[in-house]
C-alpha positions in Angstrom: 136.2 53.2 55.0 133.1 54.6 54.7 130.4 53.9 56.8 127.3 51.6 56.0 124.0 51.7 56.9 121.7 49.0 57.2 118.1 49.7 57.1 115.7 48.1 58.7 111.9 47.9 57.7 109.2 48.2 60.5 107.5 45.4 60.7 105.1 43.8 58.2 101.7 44.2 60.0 99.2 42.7 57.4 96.2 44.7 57.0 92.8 43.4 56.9 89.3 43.3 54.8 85.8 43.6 55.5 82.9 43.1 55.8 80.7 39.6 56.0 77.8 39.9 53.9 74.4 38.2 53.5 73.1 38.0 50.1 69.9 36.9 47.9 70.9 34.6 45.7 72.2 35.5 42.0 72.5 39.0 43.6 76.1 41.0 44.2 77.3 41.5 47.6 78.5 45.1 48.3 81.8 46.2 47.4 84.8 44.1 49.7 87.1 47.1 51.3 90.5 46.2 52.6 92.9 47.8 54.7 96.5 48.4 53.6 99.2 46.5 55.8 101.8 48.3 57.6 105.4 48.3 58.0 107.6 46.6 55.4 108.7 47.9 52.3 105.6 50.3 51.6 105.2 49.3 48.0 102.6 46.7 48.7 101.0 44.3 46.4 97.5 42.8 46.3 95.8 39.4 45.2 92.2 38.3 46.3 91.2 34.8 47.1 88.1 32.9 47.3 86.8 29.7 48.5 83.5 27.9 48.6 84.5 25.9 51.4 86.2 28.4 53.8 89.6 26.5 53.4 90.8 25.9 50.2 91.3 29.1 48.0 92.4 30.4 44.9 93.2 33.2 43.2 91.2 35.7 41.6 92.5 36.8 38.2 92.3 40.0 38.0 91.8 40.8 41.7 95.0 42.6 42.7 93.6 45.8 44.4 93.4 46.7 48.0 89.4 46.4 47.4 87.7 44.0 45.2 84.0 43.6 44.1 82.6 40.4 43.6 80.3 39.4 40.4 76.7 37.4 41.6 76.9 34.8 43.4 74.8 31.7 43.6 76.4 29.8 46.4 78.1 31.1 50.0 81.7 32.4 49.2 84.8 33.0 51.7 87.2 36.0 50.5 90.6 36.6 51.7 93.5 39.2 50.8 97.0 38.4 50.0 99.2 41.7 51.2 102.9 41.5 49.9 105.5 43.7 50.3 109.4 43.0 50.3 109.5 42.0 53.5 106.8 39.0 53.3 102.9 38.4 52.1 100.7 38.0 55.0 97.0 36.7 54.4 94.0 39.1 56.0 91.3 37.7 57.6 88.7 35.9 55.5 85.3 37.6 54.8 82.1 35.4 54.6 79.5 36.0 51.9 76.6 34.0 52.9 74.2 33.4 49.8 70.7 32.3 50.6 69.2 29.7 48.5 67.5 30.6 45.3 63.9 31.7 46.3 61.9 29.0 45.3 57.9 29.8 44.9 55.6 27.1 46.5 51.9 26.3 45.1 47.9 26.4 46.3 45.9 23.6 45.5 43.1 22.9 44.1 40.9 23.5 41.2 37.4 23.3 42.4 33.8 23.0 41.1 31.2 24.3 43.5 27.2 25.1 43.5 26.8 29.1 43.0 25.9 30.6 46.0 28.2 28.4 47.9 31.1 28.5 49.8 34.4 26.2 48.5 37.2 24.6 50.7 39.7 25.7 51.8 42.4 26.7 49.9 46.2 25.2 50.6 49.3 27.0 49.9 52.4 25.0 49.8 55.3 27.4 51.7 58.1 28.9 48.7 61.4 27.4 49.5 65.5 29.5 49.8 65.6 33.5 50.3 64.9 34.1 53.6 62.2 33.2 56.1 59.8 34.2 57.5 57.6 34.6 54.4 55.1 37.0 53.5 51.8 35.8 51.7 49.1 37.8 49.8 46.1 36.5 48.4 44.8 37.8 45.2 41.5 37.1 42.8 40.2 38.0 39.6 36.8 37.2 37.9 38.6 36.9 34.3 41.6 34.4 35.3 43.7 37.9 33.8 43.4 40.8 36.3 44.0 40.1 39.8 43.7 42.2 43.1 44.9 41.7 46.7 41.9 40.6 48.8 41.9 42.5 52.3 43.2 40.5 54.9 44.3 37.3 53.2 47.7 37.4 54.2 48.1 33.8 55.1 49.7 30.6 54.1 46.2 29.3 53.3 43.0 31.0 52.6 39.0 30.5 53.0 37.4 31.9 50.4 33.5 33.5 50.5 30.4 32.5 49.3 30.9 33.1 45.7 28.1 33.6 42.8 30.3 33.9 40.1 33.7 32.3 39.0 36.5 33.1 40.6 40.3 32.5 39.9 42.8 32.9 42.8 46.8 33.3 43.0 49.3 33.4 45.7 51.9 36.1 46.2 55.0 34.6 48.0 57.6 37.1 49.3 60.9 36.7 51.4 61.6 39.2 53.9 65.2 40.0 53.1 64.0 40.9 49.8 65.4 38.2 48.0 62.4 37.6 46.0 58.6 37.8 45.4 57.1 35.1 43.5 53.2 34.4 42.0 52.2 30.7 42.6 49.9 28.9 40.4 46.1 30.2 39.6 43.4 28.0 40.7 40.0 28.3 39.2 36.7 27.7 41.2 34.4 27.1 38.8 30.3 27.7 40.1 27.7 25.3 38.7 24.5 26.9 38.3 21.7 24.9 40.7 18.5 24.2 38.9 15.4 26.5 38.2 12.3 25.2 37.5 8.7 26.8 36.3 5.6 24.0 36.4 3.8 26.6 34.1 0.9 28.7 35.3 -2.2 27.1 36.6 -4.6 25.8 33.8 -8.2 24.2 33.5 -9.3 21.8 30.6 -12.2 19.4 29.6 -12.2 15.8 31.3 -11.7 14.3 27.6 -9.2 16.6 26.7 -5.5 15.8 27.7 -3.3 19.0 28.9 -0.2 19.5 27.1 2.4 21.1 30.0 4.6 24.0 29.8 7.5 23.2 31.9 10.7 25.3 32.0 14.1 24.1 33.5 17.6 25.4 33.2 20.6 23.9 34.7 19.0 20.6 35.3 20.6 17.5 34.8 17.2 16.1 33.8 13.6 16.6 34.9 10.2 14.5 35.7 6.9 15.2 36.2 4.7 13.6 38.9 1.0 13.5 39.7 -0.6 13.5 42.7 -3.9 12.1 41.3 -4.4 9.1 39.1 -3.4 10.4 35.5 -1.1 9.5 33.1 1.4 11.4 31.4 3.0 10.2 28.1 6.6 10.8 28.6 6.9 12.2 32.2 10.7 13.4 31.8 9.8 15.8 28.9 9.0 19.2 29.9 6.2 19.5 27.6 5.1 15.8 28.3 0.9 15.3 27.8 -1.0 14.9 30.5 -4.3 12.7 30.6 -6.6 13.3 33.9 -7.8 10.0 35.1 -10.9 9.0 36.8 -10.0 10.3 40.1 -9.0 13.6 39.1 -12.8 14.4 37.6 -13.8 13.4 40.4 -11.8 15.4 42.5 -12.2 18.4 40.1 -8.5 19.4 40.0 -5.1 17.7 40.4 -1.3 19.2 41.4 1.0 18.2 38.9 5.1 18.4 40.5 8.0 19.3 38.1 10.9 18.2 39.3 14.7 19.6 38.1 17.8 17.4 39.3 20.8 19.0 40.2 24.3 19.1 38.4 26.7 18.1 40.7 28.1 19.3 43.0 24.9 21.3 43.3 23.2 19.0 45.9 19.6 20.1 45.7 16.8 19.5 43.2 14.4 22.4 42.4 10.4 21.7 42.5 7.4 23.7 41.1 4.0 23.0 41.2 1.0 23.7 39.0 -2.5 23.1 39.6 -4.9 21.6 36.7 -8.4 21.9 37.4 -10.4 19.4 35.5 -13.9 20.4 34.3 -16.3 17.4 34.1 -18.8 16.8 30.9 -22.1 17.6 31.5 -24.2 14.8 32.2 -27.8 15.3 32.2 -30.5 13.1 34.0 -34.1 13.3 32.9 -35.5 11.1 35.3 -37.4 7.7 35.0 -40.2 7.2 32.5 -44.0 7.5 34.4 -47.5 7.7 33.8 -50.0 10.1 35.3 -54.0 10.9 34.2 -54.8 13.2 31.3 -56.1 15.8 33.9 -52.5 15.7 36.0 -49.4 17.6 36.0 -45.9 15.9 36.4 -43.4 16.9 39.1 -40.3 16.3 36.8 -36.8 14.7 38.8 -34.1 15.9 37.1 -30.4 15.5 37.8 -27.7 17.1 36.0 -23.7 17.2 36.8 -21.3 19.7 35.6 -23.3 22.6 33.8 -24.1 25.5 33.7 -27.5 25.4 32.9 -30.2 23.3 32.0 -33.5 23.3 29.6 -36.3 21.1 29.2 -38.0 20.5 26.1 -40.9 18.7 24.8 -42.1 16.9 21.4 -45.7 17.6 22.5 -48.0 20.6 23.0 -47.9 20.8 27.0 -46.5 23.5 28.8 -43.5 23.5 31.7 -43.8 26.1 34.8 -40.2 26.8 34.3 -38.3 25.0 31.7 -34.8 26.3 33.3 -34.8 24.3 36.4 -33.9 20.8 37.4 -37.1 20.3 38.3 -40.3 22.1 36.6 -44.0 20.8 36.6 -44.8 19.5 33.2 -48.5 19.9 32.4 -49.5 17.7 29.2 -51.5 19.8 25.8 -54.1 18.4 24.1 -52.3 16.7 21.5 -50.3 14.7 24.6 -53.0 13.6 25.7 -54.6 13.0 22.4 -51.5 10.9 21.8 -51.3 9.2 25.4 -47.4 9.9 25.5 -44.9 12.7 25.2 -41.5 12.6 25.5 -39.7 15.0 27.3 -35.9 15.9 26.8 -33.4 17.6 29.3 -30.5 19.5 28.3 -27.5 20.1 30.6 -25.2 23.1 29.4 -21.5 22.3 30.5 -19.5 25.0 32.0 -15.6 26.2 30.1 -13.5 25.4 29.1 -15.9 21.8 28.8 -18.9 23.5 26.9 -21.4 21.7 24.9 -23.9 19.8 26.1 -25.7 16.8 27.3 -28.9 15.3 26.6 -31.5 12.7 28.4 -35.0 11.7 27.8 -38.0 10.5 29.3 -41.2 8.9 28.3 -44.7 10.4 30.2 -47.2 8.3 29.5 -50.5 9.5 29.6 -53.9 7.9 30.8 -57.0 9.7 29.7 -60.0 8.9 31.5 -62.6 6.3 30.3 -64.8 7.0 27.2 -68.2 7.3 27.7 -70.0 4.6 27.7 -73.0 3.6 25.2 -76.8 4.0 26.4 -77.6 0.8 27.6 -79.2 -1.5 24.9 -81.9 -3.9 25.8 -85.4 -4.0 26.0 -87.1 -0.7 27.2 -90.8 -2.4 27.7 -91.2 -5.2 30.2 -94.0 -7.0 29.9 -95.7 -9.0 32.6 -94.0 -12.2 34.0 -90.5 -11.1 32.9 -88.1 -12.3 35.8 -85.0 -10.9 34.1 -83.5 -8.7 31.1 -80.1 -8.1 29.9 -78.3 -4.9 28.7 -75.2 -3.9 27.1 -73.1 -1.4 26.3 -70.3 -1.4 24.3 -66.5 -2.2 25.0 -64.6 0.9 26.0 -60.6 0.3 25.2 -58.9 2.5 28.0 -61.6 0.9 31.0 -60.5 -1.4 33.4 -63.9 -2.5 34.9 -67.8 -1.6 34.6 -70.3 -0.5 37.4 -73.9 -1.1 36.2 -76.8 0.6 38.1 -80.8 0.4 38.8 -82.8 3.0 39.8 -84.9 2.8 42.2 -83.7 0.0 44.6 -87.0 -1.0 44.8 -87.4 -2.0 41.3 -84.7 -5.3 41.3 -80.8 -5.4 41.5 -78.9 -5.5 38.6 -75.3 -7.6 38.6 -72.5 -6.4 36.1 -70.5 -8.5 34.3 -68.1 -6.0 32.4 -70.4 -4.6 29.4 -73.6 -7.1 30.3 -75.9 -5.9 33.3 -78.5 -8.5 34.3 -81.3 -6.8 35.8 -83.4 -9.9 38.5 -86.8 -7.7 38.7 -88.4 -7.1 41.7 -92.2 -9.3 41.8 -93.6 -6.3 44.0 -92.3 -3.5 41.3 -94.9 -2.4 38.4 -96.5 -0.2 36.7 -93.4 2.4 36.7 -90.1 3.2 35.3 -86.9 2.3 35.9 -83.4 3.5 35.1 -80.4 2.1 34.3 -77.2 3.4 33.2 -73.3 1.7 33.4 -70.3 3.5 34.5 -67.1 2.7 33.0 -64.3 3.1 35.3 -60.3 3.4 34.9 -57.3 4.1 37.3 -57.5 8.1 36.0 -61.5 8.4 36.9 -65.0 7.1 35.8 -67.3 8.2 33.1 -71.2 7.3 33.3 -73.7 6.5 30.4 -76.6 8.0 29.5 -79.3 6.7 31.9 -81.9 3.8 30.0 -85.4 4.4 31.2 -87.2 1.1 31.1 -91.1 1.1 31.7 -91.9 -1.9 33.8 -95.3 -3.5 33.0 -97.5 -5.4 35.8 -96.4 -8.9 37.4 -92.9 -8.8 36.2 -90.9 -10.9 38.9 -90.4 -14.4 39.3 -93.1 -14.8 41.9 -95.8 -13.8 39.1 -94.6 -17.1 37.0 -95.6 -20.5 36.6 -94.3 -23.6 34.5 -92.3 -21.2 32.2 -89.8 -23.6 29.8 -86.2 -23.0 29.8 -84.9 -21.2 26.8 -81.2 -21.3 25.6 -79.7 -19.7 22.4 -76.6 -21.1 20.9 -73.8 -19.6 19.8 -74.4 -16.3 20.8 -72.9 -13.7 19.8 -72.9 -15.6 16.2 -73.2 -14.5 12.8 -77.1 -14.9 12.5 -77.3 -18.6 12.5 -78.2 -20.2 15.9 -80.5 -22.3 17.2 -82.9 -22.7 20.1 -83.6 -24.9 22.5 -86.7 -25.1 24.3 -87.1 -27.1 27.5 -90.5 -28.0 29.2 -92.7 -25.9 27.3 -96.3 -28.1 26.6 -98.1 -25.7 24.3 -97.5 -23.6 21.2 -94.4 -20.6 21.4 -95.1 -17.4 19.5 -91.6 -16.0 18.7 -91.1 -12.1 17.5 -87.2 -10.8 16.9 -86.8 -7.2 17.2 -83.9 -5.4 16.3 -82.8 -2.5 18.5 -84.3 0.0 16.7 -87.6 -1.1 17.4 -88.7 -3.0 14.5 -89.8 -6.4 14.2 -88.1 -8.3 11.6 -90.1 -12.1 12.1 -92.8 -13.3 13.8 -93.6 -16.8 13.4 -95.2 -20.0 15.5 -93.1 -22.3 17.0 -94.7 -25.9 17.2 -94.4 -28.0 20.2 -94.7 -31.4 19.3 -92.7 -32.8 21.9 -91.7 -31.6 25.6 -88.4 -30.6 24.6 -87.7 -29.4 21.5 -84.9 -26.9 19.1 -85.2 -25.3 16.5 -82.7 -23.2 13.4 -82.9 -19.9 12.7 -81.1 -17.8 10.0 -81.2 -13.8 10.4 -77.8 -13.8 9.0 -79.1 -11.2 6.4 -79.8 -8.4 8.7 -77.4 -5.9 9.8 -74.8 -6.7 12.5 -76.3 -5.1 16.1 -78.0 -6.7 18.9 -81.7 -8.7 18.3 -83.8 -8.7 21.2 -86.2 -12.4 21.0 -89.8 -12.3 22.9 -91.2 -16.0 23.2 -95.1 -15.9 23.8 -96.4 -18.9 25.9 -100.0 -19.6 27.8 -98.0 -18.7 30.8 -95.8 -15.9 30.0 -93.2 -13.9 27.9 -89.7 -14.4 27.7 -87.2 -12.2 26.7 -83.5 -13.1 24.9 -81.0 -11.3 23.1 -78.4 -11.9 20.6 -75.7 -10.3 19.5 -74.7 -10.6 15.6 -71.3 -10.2 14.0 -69.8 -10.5 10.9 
């Protein structure tokens, strides 16, 4: 027959397929190359295989070429290749494409509110999760919250940021190494609070009586106050144009510092503080002095005192004159109508200095003393006749004396007593046949002023030595009005009685009649002019002299 021939394949050798893979996630792995089997019948015949567990696969439709390309993939996935030919299917080797986890951006924390021209916290980053580690971190700000820029150098998980003066938004840029993916985190804002400015206001000066109204200025404050250091009063001291009202103390002092206090916002921690200095200008005050006296011939050394001026000016209501009128203390020297009127006031005027201005005014009262008036000439009889132990004179009351000094002249002819406008002259026995003088001073605490001098001509055997048995004589009332009557004690013979008046004249002349040892007797010059009478009684043994004085 004819001959057969079997055949025979080489053996099936099954190929293989390569190569593992590591991939981002949702990415495509590279392109899965296999190797053809050998052996067999060489028409050979392909089907792909997957698996997410490594053991169980399945089919791909679809996937019946030596080489296969996978889609994405979003989980690890095992490949293996089914190679047929007549002679059998053998399975390659499996092929491992290892997906990392999706890349997973983490966060920075936190928001922050800081004082400008401070430094914040730190800022956290919270590490991105899947891809592949280790990460890469770059810090980036912006000033708008919309543009950011890397910052030099911040290339770590977490970053501390600089003083800042302005606000400033941050953002993280997380990156995996293998590329697998590069993610922004969150933006954080640090937000700057302003601290607080303050201005107290320039310096200022005012009037004692005149409260200040402030000029504060504040910005960023959560609220202010004002504060004194002296003893004023403000009306609403958290008002930055609050009124102020100097006290006591503060005149005194001349000036006060007034503090303006700002409080912070927070988180700004500290308070801002200005001062301002108010000087405070007292009111003049002037000080004239106490009231005095001094002599119409005097000048006055005047005390003033003023406060708070200026200047100063004395003035006068009189007629007198001041050595210098701008000075606290000038010499006032009185005119003639001052002293005419015994008193002149005298005013001193203190000039305040600014912003006080005006003026003060004080007065004092300078009384003035002139010196006594001149005494009258002396009245009383000018003739002494013999056996005249004693005479009278007078003068007449002067209003602005204190006391009277009466004087004879010589010392030989008597001694004369004073009492106030009456001298009593006690003649000398051994003194006649002359004159004598006699004149009265009148004498106040500014000086003395004398009267004309009296001359009296002194007749023979005028003191009491030269007489005997003379009665006693006494005239009642006197001064009166002209009516009076006289008494007459011890006389034993006839009295001869002649009334003069002081110009000389006689005005009666009649004979008194002694019946009787003791005797009185009316009389009634009422009629004649008011003046001093001068009354001679004419005995055996003598003459006696009296005076009265009538009024109306």
């Amino acid at each position: 027959t004819n001959d057969v021939t079997i055949t025979v394949y080489p053996e099936f050798i099954v190929g293989s397929i390569s190569a593992d893979q590591t991939i981002c996630y949702n990415t495509t792995p590279d392109l899965l190359t296999g190797v053809a089997p050998t052996g067999g019948n060489t028409t050979y015949t392909f089907q792909w295989k997957s698996s997410t567990d490594g053991t169980t696969f399945e089919n791909i439709d679809g996937a019946t070429n030596l080489n296969y390309q996978p889609g994405t993939l979003t989980t690890t996935t095992y490949y293996q290749l089914v190679q047929s030919s007549s002679c059998g299917d053998e399975t390659t080797n499996i092929v491992t494409i290892t997906v990392y986890d999706d890349f997973v951006v983490g966060s920075i924390s936190d928001n922050q509110s800081i004082c400008y021209n401070s430094t914040p916290d730190l800022l956290i980053g919270v590490a991105p999760s899947g891809g592949n580690s280790p990460y890469a971190y770059q810090w980036q700000s912006s000033t708008d919250g919309t543009t950011f820029s890397d910052i030099s150098g911040a290339m770590s998980l977490n970053y501390q940021p600089p003083t800042l003066t302005s606000d400033t938004y941050y953002q993280l840029v997380q990156s995996s190494t293998s590329g697998c993916g590069e993610e922004t985190t969150n933006v954080i804002a640090i937000t700057l609070t302003s601290p607080p400015t303050v201005s107290a206001g320039d310096d200022a000066a005012i009037c004692e009586d005149v409260p200040h109204t402030l000029n504060g200025i504040a910005s960023n404050q959560q609220s202010v106050v004002w504060t004194t250091a002296g003893d004023g009063s403000f009306d609403d001291a958290t008002l930055l144009n609050a009124t102020y009202t100097p006290g006591s103390g503060d005149v005194n002092n001349s000036s006060v510092v007034l503090t303006l206090t700002a409080f912070a916002i927070s988180p700004c921690g500290v308070d801002a503080i200005d001062n301002m200095t108010l000087e405070v200008q007292g009111l003049p005050l002037a000080n004239a002095g106490i009231n005095a006296t001094i002599c119409e011939n005097e000048s006055y050394a005047l005390s003033g005192t003023a406060t708070n001026m200026i200047s100063v000016l004395w003035g006068t209501n009189g007629d007198g004159s001041f050595d210098d009128e701008f000075i606290l203390n000038p010499v006032y020297t009185p005119g003639p109508n001052d002293i005419l009127d015994e008193e002149v006031t005298l005013y001193l005027f203190a000039y305040g200095a600014s912003p006080c201005g005006g003026y003060d005014g004080d007065l004092m009262q300078l009384s003035i003393n002139s010196n006594p008036d001149q005494p009258e000439l002396p009245d009383g009889p000018i003739v002494i006749y013999p056996y005249t132990p004693s005479t009278e004179y007078y003068t007449n009351q002067i209003s602005n004396a204190t006391t009277y000094h009466w004087y004879l002249e010589p010392a030989e002819a008597g001694t004369i007593e004073g009492n106030e406008i009456v001298g009593t002259v006690n003649w000398d026995a051994d003194f006649d046949y002359d004159s004598a003088y006699i004149h009265v001073i009148a004498i106040n605490d500014c000086g003395e002023v004398s009267s004309e001098t009296l001359a009296v001509w002194v007749d023979g055997f005028t003191g009491v030595n030269n007489i005997n048995n003379q009665p006693e004589i006494t005239i009642a009332p006197n001064p009166s009005t002209g009516r009076f009557k006289i008494s007459i004690e011890g006389a034993s013979d006839e009295v001869d009685l002649v009334i003069i008046n002081s110009s000389g004249q006689v005005i009666l002349k009649k004979k008194l009649i002694n019946t009787i040892n003791s005797y009185s007797y009316d009389e009634d010059i009422s009629e004649e002019y008011p003046g001093i009478y001068y009354l001679k009684f004419i005995t055996n043994s003598g003459v006696i002299n009296k005076k009265v004085i009538i009024g109306k």
